[in-house]
GUKOLRO-959472 format. One record per residue (C-alpha): x, y, z; residue number from 1; residue in one letter. Coordinates in pm, 1 decimal, decimal comma, always signed. Each point is the difference from the previous one (the first is absolute). Layout:
% GUKOLRO-959472
> px;py;pz;num;residuo
> X;Y;Z;NUM;A
...
***
This chain:
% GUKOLRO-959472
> px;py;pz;num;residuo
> +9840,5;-11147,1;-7603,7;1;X
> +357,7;+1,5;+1,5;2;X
> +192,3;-242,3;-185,9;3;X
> +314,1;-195,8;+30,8;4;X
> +145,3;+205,5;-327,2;5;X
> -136,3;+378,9;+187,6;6;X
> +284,3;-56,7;+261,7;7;X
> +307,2;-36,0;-220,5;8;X
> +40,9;+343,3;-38,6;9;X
> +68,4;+239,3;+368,9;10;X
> -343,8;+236,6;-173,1;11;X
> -186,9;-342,1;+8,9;12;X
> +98,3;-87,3;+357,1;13;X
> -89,7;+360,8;+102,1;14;X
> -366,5;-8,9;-187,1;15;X
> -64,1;-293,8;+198,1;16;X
> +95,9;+140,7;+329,4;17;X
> -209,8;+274,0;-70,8;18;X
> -273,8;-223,9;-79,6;19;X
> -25,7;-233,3;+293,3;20;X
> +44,9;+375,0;+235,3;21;X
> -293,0;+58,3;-184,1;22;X
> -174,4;-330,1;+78,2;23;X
> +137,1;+35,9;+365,2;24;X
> -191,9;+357,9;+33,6;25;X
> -263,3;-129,9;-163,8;26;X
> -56,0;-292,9;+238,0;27;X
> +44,2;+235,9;+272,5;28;X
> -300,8;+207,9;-49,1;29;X
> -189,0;-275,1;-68,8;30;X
> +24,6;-156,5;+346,7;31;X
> -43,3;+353,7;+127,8;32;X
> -364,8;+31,5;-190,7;33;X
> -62,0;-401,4;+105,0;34;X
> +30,8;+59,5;+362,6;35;X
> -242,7;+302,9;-55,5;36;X
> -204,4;-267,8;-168,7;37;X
> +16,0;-246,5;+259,0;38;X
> -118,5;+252,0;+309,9;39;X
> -318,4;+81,4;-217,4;40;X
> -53,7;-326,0;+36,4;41;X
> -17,5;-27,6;+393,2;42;X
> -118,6;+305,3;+150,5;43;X
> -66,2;+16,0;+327,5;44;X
> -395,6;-62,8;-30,6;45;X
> +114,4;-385,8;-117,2;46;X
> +125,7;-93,7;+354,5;47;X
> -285,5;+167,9;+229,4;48;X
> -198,7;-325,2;+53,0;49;X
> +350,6;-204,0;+86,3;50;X
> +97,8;+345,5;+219,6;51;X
> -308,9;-92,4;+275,3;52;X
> +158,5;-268,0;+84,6;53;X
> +324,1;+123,4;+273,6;54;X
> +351,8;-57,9;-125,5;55;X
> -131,9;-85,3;-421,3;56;X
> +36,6;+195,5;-241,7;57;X
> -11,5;+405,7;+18,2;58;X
> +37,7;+333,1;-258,7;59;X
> +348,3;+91,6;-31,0;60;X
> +157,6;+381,1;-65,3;61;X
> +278,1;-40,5;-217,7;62;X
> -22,9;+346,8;-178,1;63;X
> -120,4;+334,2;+174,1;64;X
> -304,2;+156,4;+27,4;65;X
> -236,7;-20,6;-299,7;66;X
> +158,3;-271,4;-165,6;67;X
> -240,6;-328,3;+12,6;68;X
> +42,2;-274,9;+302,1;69;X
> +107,8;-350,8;-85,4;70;X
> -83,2;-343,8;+146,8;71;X
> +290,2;-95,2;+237,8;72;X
> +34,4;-361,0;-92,1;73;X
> +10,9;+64,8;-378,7;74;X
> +399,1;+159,3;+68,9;75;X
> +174,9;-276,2;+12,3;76;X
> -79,0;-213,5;-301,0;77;X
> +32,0;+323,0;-222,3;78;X
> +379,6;+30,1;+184,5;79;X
> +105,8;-374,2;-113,5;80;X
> -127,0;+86,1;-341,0;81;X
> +248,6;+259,3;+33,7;82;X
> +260,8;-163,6;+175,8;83;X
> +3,4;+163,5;+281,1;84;X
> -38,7;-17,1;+397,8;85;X
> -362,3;+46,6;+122,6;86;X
> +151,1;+358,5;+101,1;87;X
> +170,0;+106,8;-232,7;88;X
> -332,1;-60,0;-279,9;89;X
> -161,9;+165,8;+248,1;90;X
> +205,4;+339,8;-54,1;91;X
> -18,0;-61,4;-372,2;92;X
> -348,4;-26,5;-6,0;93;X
> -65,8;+293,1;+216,9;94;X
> +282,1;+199,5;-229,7;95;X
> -231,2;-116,2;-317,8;96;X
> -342,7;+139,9;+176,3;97;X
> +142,9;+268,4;+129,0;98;X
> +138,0;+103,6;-322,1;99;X
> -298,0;-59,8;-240,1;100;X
> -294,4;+128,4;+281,4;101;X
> +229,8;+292,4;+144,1;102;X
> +247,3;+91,9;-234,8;103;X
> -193,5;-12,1;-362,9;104;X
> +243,1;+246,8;-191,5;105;X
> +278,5;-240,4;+102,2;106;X
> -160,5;-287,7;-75,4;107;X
> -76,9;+114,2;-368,4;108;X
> +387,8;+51,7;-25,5;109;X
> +87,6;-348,4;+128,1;110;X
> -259,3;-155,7;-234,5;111;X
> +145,5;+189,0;-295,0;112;X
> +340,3;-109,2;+125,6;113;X
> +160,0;+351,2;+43,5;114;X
> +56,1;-88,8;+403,4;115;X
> +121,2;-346,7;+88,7;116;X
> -189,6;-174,8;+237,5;117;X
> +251,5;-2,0;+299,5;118;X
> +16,6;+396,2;+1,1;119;X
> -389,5;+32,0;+18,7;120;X
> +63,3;-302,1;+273,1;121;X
> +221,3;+285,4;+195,3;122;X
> -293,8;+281,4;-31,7;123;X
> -246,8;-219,2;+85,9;124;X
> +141,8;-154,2;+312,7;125;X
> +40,1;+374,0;+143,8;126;X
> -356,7;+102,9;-98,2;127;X
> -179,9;-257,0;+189,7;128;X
> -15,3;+169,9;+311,6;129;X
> -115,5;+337,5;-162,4;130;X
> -359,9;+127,4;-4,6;131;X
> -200,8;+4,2;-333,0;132;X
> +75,9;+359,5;-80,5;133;X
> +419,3;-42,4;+89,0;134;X
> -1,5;-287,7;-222,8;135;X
> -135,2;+182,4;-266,8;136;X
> +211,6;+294,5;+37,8;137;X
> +348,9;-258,8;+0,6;138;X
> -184,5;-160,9;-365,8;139;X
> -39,2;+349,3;-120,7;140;X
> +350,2;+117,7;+54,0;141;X
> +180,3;-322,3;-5,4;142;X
> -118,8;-184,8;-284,0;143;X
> +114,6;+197,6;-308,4;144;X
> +374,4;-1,9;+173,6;145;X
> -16,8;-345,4;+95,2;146;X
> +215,8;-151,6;-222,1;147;X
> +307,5;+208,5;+149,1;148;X
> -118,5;+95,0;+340,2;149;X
> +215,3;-91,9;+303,5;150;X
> -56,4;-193,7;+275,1;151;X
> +122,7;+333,8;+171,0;152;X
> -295,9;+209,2;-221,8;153;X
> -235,5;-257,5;+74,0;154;X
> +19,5;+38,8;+406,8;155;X
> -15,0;+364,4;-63,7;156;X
> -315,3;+10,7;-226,1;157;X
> -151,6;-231,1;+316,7;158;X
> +73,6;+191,6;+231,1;159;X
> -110,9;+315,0;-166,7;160;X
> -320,2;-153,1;-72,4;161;X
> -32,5;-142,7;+379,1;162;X
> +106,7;+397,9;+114,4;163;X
> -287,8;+121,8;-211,7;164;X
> -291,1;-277,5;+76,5;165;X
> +71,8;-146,9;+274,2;166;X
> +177,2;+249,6;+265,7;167;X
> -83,7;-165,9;+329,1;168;X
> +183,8;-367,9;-186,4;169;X
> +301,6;+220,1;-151,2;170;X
> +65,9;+143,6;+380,3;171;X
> -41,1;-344,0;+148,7;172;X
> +260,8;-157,2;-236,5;173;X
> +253,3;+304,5;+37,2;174;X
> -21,3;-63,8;+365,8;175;X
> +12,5;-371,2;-15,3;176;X
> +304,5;+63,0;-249,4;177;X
> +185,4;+209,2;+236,5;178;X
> -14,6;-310,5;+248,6;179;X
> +286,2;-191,4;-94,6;180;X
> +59,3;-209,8;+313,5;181;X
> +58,1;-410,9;-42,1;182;X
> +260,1;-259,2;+48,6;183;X
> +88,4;-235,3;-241,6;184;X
> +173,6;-359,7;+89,2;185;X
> +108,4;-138,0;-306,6;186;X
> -31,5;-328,7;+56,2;187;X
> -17,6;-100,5;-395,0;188;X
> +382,3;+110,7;-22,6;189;X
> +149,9;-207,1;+278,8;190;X
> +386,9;-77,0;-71,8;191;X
> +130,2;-331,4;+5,1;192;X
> +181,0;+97,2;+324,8;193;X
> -369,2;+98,0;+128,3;194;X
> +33,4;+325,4;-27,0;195;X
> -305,2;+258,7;-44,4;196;X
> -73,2;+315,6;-67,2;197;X
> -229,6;+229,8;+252,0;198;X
> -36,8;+348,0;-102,4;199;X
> -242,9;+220,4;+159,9;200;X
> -175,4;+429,2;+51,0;201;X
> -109,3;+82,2;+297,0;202;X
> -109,7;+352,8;+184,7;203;X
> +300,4;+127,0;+286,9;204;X
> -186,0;-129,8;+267,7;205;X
> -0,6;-372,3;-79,4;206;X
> +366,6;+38,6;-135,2;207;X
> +124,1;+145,3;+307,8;208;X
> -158,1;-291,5;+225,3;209;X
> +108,9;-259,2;-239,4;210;X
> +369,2;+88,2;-3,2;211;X
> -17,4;+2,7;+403,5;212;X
> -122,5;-350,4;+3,0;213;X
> +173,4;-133,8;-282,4;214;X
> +338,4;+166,5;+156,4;215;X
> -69,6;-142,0;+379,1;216;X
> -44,2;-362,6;-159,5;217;X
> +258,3;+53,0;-195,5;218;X
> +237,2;+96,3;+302,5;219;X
> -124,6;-307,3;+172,6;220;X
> +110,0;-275,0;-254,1;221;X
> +330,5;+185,8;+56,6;222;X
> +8,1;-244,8;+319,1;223;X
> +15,5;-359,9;-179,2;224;X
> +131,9;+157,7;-359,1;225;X
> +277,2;+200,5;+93,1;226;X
> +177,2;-72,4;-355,8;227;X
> -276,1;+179,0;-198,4;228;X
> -30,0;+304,6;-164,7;229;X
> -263,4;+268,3;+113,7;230;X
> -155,5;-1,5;-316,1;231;X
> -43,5;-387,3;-23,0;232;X
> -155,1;+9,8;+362,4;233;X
> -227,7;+288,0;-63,1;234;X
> -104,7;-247,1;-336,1;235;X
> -76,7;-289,6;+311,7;236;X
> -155,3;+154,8;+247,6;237;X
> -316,4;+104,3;-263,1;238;X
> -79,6;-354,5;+45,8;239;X
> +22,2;+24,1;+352,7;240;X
> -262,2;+314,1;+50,5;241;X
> -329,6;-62,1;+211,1;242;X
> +54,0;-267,0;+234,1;243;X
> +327,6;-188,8;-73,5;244;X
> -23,8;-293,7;+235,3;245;X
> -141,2;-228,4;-250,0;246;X
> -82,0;+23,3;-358,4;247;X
> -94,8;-236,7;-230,4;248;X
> +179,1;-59,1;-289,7;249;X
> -280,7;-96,1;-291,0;250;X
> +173,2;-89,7;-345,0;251;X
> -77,1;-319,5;-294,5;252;X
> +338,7;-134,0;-118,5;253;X
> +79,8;-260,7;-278,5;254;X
> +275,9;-142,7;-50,9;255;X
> +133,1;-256,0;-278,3;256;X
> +218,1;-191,7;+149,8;257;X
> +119,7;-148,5;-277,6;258;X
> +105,8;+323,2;-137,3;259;X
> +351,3;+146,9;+50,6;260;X
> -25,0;+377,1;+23,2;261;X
> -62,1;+9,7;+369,3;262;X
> -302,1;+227,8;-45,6;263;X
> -383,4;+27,8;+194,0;264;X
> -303,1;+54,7;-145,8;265;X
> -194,0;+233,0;+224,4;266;X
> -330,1;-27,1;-106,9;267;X
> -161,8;+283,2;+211,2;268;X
> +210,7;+220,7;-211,2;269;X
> +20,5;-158,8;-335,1;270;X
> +397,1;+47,0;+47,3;271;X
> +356,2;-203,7;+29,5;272;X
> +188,5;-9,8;+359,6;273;X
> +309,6;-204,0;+75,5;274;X
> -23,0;-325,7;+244,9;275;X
> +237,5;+199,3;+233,6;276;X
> -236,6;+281,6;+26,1;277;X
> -270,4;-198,7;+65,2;278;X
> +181,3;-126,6;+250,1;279;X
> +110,0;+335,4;+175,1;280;X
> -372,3;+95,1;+16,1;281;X
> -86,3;-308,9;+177,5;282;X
> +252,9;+20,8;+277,4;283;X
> -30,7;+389,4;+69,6;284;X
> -63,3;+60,0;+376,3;285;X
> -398,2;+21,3;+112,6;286;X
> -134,9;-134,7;-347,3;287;X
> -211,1;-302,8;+29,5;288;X
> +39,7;-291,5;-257,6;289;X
> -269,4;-250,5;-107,7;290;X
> +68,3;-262,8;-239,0;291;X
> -279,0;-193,4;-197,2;292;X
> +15,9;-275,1;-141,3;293;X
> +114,8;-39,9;-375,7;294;X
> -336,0;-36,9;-204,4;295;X
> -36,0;-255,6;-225,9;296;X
> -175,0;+184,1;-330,8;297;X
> -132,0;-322,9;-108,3;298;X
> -107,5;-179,8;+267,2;299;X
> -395,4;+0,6;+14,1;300;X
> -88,4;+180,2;+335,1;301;X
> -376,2;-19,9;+107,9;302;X
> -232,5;+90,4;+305,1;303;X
> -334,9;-105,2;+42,4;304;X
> -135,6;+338,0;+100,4;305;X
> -69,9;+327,5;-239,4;306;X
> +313,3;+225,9;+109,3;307;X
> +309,6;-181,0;-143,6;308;X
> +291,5;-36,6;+332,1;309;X
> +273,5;+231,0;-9,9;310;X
> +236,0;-263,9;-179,0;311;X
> -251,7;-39,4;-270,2;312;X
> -41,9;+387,3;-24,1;313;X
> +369,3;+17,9;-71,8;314;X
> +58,5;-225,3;-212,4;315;X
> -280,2;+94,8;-229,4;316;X
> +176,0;+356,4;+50,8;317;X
> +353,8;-145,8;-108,1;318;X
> -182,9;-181,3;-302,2;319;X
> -153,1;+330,6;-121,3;320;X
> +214,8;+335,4;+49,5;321;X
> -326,1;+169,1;-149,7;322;X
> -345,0;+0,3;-87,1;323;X
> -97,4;-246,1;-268,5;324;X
> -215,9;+191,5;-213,9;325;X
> +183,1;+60,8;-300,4;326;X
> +257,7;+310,1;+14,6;327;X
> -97,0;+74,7;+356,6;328;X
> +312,2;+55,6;+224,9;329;X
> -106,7;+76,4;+293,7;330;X
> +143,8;-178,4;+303,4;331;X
> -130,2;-331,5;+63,9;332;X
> +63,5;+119,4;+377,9;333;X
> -256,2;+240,2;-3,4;334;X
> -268,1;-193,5;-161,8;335;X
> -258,2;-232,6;+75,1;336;X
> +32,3;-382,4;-13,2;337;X
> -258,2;-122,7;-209,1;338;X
> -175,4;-304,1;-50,1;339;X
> -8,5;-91,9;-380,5;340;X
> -281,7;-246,5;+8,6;341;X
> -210,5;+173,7;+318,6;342;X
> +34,4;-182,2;+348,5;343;X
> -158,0;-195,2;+147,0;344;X
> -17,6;-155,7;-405,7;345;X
> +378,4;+36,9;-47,2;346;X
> +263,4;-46,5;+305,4;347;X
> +226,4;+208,5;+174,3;348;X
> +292,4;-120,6;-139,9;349;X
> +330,4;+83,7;-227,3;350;X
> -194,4;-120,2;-269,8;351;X
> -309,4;+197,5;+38,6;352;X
> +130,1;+320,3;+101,7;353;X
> +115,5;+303,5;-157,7;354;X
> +92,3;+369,3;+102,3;355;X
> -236,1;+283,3;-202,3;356;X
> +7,8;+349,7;+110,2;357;X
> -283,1;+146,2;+84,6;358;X
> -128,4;+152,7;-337,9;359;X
> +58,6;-310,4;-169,6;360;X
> -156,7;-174,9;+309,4;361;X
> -343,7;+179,2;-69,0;362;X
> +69,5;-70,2;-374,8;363;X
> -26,1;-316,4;+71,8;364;X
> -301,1;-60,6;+248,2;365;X
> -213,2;+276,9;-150,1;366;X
> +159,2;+86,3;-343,9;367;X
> -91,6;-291,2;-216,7;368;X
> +361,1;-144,2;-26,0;369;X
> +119,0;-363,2;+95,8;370;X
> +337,6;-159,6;-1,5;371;X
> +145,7;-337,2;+19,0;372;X
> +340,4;-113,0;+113,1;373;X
> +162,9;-158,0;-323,8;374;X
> +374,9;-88,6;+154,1;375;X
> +167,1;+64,2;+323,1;376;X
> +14,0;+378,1;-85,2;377;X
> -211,8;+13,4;-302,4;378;X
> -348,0;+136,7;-23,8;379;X
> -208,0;+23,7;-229,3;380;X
> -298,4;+315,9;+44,1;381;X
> -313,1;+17,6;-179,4;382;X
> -197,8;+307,3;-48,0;383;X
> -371,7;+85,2;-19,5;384;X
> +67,0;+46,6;-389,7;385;X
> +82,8;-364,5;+25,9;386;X
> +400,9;+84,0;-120,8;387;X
> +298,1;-164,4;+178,1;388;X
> +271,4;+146,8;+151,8;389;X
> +288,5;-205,7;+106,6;390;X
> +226,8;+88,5;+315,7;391;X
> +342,4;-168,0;+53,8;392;X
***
């Protein structure tokens, strides 16, 4: 252990760097071998009698062929253990199996600590989707090297192995990689002014027919915008494609009003926007504006029924930007509203309602789990190994 006299010297400080690196790798492999451990002890046999009964639990693939099945449900408490997201322990246990069942020569080298664990991590996540015999033939030339192999020598020690084993995949990716068409809207790097970024690779054909529209509606806002550039009306008249005698203009803002900066929230897009743009959108010819009422996030909304009314939908929404099971971020938007104590028990109301996506939804009803609401955003989640987990 190091001492208080051990770091008065610069050797001293430097032993006990090198010792806690050593502790740190040491740790490391540890929680490797545990979450190993930890599928062993729910294979897929454990959930067949809950798996009769449609929408419980079910086996789970997290590693590729020949490596064992796990119970689906027993995920997520292993990924709070680890501190992560329910996906995210989900990769990292499927990285583990994959790694011990399908990769052994590796996994001798990670135990013995001559490959850190996030390097086997990066072998193991491209293996998964090999076949037995192009796994074994990545673990028999990758594993003595790994501890100074690429990324770069990694992908080609794949795909050599996928060109070998599995021909029919390896010409099914190289044509699915030579497919490079999308369009991206980057709507997570809108400017303060509102500005975003579309870029986009199409084939001729579609290029060719979307300059001719975009140039003909761009040549008719030339009527009622004279004073613009080309450029800035070609940059309109994208939102003006399709049919342009109406369109409805769909964004959350919040705005503190007792704040000075003169900037909009826009929640849709987890970004910033100035009042005065906000403004410009609104008043744009042929958009349609609906304004709802400011909600109250503490005043106790109820219905009598099971579905909660819109209002009480959004407000529960505005409460909770996400899931409530611990770590989960997924957009309370797209999840269910759920009833913490069950209905007809437990009301439909602000108090009694909560968003859960739908993993965590079925973790909930069919996994063994059960949470209470501690505070106005606080919750606390108990699992089937009777440990709590509290979400703020």
């Amino acid at each position: 252990m190091t001492t208080t006299a051990d770091l008065d010297s610069p050797a001293g400080v430097l032993d006990a760097v090198r010792d806690r690196t050593a502790d740190l790798i040491q740790v490391e492999i540890d929680r490797f071998r545990l979450a190993v451990e930890w599928a062993v002890m729910h294979p897929a046999e454990s959930v067949l009698h809950a798996a009769m009964v449609d929408g419980t639990e079910d086996e789970l693939a997290i590693a590729g062929p020949g490596a064992p099945l796990v119970a689906e449900f027993c995920v997520a408490e292993l990924a709070l253990a680890l501190g992560m997201s329910t996906d995210a322990g989900k990769r990292y246990l499927g990285d583990a199996v994959e790694t011990r069942y399908r990769l052994p020569k590796l996994w001798s080298r990670v135990m013995r600590g001559e490959v850190p664990v996030w390097k086997a991590r990066q072998v193991a996540t491209r293996t998964i989707g090999l076949s037995e015999d192009a796994a074994g033939f990545v673990d028999t030339h990758v594993a003595p090297v790994a501890h100074r192999c690429s990324y770069a020598q990694i992908d080609r020690a794949v795909d050599h192995a996928r060109d070998l084993y599995d021909p029919d995949e390896a010409e099914a990716r190289r044509a699915e990689q030579t497919e490079h068409r999308n369009v991206t809207v980057r709507l997570g790097d809108v400017t303060t002014d509102g500005l975003v970024y579309i870029e986009a690779t199409t084939d001729l054909a579609d290029a060719l027919a979307f300059e001719a529209q975009l140039s003909t509606k761009a040549h008719d806002l030339l009527e009622h915008h004279p004073h613009l550039p080309l450029d800035v009306r070609r940059s309109m008249a994208l939102g003006h494609l399709g049919d342009a005698s109406s369109r409805e203009l769909v964004i959350h803002t919040h705005h503190d009003t007792s704040s000075t900066d003169g900037l909009v929230r826009v929640d849709n897009t987890k970004s910033w926007i100035t009042v005065e743009q906000l403004g410009e959108w609104c008043q744009q010819e042929h958009t349609r504006v609906t304004i709802r009422p400011v909600l109250d996030l503490n005043e106790h909304l109820h219905t009598d029924r099971y579905e909660p009314t819109d209002r009480l939908r959004e407000q529960v929404i505005q409460t909770h930007p996400t899931c409530v099971f611990p770590r989960c971020e997924r957009p309370s938007r797209r999840c269910d509203l759920d009833h913490i104590t069950e209905w007809p028990e437990g009301a439909t109301d602000s108090l009694n309602l909560a968003p859960l996506c739908r993993g965590h939804h079925r973790l909930k009803t069919h996994g063994g789990w059960t949470y209470t609401r501690t505070g106005h955003r606080t919750f606390d989640w108990t699992s089937p190994h009777g440990i709590t987990y509290r979400r703020t």
